[in-house]
N, C-alpha and C positions, 0 to 999 in steps of 0.2 A: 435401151433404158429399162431398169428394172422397179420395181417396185418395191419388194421386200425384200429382207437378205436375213435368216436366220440359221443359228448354226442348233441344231436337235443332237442330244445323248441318246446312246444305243436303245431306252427305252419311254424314248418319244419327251425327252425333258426339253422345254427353252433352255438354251443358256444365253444365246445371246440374240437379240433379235432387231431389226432398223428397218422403220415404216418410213420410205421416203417419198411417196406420194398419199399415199393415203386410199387408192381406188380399188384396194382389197381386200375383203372381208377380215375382221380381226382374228375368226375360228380357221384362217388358211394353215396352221402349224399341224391343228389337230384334222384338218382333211388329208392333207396332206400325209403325215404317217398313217393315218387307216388306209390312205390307197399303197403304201411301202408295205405292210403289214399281211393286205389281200395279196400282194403277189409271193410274196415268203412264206405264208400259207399254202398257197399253187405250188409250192418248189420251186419256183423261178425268179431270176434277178427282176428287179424293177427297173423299166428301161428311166435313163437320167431325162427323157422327156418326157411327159403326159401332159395332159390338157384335162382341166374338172371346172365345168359350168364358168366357161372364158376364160378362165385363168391358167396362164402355161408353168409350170412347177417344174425345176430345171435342177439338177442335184447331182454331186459326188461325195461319195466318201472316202475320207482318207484318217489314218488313226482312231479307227471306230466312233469315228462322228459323222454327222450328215451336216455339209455345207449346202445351204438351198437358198436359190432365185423364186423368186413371183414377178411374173410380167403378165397387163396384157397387153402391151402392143405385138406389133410384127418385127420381133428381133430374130435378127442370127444367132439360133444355139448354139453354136460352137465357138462364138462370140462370150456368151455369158458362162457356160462350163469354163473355157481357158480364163475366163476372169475367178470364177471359182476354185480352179485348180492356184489360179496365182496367190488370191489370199491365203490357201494354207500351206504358202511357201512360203508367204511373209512371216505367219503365225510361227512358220519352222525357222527362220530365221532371228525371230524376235525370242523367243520360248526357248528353242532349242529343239522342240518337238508339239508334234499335235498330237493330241489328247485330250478325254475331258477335263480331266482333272487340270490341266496344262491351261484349259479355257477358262475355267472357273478363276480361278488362283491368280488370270489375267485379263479379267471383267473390263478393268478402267483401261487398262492400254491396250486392248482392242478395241473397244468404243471408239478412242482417238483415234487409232489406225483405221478404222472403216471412215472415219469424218474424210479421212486425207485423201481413201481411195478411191470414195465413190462419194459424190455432190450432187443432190436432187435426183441419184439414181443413173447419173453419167458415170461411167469408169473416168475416172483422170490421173491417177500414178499406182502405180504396181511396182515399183521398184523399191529393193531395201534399201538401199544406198541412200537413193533421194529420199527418201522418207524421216531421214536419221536426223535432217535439219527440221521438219516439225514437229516431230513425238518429242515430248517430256519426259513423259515415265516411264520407270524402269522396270525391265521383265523380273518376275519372279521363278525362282529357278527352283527345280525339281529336284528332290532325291528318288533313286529311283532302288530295285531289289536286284541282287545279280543274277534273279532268273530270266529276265528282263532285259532281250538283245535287239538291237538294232539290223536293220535290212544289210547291211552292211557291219562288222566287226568293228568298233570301235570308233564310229562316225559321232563328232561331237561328244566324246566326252573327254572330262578329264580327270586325271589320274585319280581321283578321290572318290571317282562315281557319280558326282553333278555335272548334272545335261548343263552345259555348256550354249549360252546364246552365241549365234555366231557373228551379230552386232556389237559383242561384249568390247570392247576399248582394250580391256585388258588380255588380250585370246594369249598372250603366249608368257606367262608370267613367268616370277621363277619356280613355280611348283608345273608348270606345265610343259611342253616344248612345242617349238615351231615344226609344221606340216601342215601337207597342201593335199590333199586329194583327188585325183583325176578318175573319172567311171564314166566308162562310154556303156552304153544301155542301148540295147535293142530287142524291140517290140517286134514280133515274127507274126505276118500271118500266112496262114496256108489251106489249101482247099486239096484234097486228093478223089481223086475218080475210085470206083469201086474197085477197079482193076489195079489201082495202086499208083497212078498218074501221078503226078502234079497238076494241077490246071489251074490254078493261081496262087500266085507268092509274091510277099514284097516283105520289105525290112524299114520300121521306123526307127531311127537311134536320135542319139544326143550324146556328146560327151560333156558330161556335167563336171563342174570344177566346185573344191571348197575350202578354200583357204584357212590357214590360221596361222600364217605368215607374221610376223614382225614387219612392224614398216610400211606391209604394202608391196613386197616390191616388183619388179617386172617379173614378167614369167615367157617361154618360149616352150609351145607342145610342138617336136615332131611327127608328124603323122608316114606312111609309109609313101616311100619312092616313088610306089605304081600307083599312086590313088588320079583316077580319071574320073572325072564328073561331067554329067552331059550322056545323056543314050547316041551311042552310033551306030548304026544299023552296020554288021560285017564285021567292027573291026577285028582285024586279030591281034594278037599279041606284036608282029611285024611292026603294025600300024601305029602303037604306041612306043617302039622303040625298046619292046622287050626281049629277051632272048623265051620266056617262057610264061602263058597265059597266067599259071596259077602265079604270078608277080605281079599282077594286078587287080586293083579293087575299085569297081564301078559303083558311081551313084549315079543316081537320075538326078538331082538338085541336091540343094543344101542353101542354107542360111546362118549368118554369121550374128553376134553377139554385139552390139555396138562400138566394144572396146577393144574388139580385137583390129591390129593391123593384120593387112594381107600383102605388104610390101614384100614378104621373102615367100606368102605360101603360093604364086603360081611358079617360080622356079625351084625351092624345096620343098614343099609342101609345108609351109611351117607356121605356128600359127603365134604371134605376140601379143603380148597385152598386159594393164595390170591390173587383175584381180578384182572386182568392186566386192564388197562386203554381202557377205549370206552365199545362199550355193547358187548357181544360176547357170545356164545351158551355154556353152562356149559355140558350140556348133548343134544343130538339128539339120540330119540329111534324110533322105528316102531312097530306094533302091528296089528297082522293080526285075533286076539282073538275078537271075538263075540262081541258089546254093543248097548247099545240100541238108535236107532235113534233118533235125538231128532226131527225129522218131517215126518210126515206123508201126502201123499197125495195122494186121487184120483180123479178120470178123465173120467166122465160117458157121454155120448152121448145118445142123444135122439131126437125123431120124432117132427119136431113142428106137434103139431095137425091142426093149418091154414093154413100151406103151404109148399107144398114139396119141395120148395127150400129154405129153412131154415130149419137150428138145432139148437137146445140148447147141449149145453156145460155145465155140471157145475163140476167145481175145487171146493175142498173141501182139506185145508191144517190144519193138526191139529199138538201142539204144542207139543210132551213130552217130555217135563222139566220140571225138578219142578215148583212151581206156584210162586216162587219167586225169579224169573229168566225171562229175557227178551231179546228176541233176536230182532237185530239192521239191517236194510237194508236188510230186505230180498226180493229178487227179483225172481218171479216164473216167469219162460219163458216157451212158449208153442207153437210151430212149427205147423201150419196146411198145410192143402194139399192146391194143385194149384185152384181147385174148391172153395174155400171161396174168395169170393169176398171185402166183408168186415163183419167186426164186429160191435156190442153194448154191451157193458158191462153194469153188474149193479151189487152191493154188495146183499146177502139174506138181511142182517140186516142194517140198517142205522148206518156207524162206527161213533166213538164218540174217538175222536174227528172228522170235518168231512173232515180232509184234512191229515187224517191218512193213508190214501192209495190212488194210484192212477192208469191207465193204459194205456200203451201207444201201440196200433195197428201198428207195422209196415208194411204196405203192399206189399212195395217193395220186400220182402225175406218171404211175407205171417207169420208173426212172434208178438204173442201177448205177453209184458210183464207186469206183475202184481206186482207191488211193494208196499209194507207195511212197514212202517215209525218203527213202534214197536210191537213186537207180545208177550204176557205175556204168561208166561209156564200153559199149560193145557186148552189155548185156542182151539177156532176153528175157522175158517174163511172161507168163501163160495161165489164165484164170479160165477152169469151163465153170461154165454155167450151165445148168438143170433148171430148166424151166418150165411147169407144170403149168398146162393148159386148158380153156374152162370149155373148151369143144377136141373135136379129133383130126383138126386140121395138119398138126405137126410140124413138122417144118417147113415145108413149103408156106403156109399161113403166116409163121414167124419170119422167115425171111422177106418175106415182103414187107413188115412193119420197123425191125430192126432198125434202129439208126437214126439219120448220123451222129457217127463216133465223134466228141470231140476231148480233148485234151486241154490240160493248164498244168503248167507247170516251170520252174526257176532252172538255168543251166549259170554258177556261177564259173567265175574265168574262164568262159566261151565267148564266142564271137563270131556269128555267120556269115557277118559279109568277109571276115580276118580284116578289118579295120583295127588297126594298130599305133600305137603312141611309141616312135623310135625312142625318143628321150625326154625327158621334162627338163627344162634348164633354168635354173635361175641361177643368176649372177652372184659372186662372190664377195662376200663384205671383206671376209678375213678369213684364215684357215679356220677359226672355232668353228663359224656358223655355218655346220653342219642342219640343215633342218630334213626331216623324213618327209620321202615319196613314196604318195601310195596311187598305185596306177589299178584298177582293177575291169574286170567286162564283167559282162550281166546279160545273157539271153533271158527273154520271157517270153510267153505266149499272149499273143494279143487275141488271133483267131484262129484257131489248130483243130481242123472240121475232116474228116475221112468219111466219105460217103460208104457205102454199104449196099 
């Protein structure tokens, strides 16, 4: 049960706000961003939970907005975030995109969409689809600039540059064409030992689907041959009926989409269904099975030889993916002790281009982070650090504070469990209709931690 549900602009504006019990102070907006505020100050994210004088403040952002809960009963967090993740899927579905501006422009038909989805502070439908039979009003659609891209190439829009609702009646006119969307996403997290270990890894995904299909009409995803689901302690590749391990792809679970049949997927792996309206998760699995990280990195301290209040630092992140694969935004953060005073960076090699990485020292929270525009698979990259020291401790003193490494960063068409879509199939009207498939992966970083 929640309390209040308001959606805040990047600089602490209401835009939309629903007091559905009434048992929390009406100043909750503006505690609320002073306590988002104090930690982006600190340098550090604000955890999506805290608690201020009883009241639990429960929030994500997504499109540079802040969707937020007010409770105080004793609810499940992960309860009211996945309800907060889901309205601004709906808003993405209705809109075409979140954003302020997106929020603003669609004041009255989100009003109505919070009446449907939440009653006296109960969640009760989260679905686009079903929602279609009670909303009235119609989204207002965006023009947008073409410096202005989507996570994806070409998601939702159509040929003219208007974001595109994907509720729209009309999605495949005749200025637009038919296409369907498949993106399996997976969320990587990883813990490495100093020594370069592994010691814990798992894989969250989803293959999300988004139609804009004419019709409606059935759809059939093959997934691969080898996909085993269920942890077996031993098995070998024997045991599954394969000639060779790397032919198979283990999950620990998975869960399926309401609409899908599973009539063909435990003898082909195959998954049917047809399509409901907006984008929506076909399958979410987990996988706690072994793969190989696609980054590497260490983190070596050393004496400067001129002066015992300084050390060299040198990060060393290497890429393993394949070499024609490239990962996007990736950002190495690196925590030092209360003793460094400040830093100087410098790259080993002159990058090319020369504004292909850069580094920003925060001092306040003693905090360096290292950021690369594009890193191609089977690279290397190597940044020392010079860190001057406010005692003669050297490196020995720094290496004990250093750390942990962590990483973020996007690998587009990758895929570390090799979770794969053999073919997308949909059925034939007639030779014309031809509609595009677009099949795409997406590795990210969820938790990517190297000790030190």
């Amino acid at each position: 049960m929640i309390s209040q549900f308001f959606i805040l602009s990047p600089r602490g504006d209401t835009i939309i706000t629903r007091d559905y019990l009434g048992n929390v102070p009406k100043g909750s907006t503006e505690v609320f961003f002073r306590k988002i505020k104090f930690w982006d100050r600190g340098g550090r994210d604000a955890p999506p939970v805290f608690h201020v004088d009883g009241v639990s403040y429960l929030h994500v952002k997504d499109g540079g907005v802040l969707l937020v809960a007010t409770t105080r009963e004793n609810v499940s967090p992960s309860l009211i975030l996945e309800l907060l993740r889901r309205i601004g899927g709906i808003i993405k579905d209705y809109c075409g995109l979140l954003s302020e501006e997106a929020v603003r422009k669609n004041g009255v038909l989100l009003y109505e969409l919070l009446d449907e989805v939440v009653d006296y502070g109960f969640p009760q439908n989260s679905s686009s689809e079903a929602l279609r039979e009670f909303v009235l009003n119609e989204p207002t659609v965006l023009h947008t600039s073409k410096g202005k891209a989507a996570a994806f190439a070409g998601v939702g829009r159509g040929p003219t540059g208007v974001i595109k609702s994907v509720l729209d009646t009309s999605r495949a006119d005749s200025k637009g064409r038919d296409e369907i969307f498949v993106d399996i996403v997976e969320k990587i997290s990883c813990t490495f030992s100093a020594s370069g270990y592994v010691q814990t890894s798992q894989i969250d995904g989803a293959i999300q689907v988004k139609s804009y299909l004419t019709g409606n009409p059935p759809i059939a995803i093959a997934l691969n041959d080898g996909l085993v689901i269920g942890r077996r302690e031993g098995g070998g590749a024997a045991e599954f009926g394969y000639g060779r391990a790397s032919d198979i792809v283990q999950l620990d679970d998975c869960n399926f989409h309401e609409s899908v049949s599973l009539e063909r997927f435990e003898t082909e792996r195959t998954l049917e269904l047809v399509p409901p309206d907006g984008e929506f998760a076909v399958m979410n699995y987990r996988s706690t099975h072994p793969f190989k990280p696609p980054f590497r990195v260490t983190c070596t301290v050393e004496d400067d030889p001129h002066s015992a209040f300084k050390a060299i630092i040198l990060l060393q992140v290497r890429a393993d993916f394949p070499a024609d694969k490239a990962a996007s935004g990736l950002e190495v953060t690196v925590p030092f002790p209360r003793a460094v005073q400040r830093v100087s960076c410098e790259p080993e090699r002159e990058p090319r281009p020369a504004n292909s990485q850069a580094w920003d020292w925060q001092e306040r929270v003693r905090k360096l982070v290292w950021k690369l525009r594009k890193v191609a698979g089977g690279s290397e990259h190597t940044l020392r650090i010079r860190a001057t020291l406010e005692d003669g401790l050297g490196a020995a003193g720094v290496r004990r504070g250093v750390g942990p490494v962590s990483l973020q960063f996007t690998i587009p068409m990758h895929c570390v469990s090799r979770l794969q879509v053999r073919y997308l199939q949909i059925p034939k009207r007639d030779k014309s209709y031809q509609p595009y498939r677009w099949v795409r992966y997406v590795t990210l970083s969820s938790s990517y931690v190297v000790r030190t």
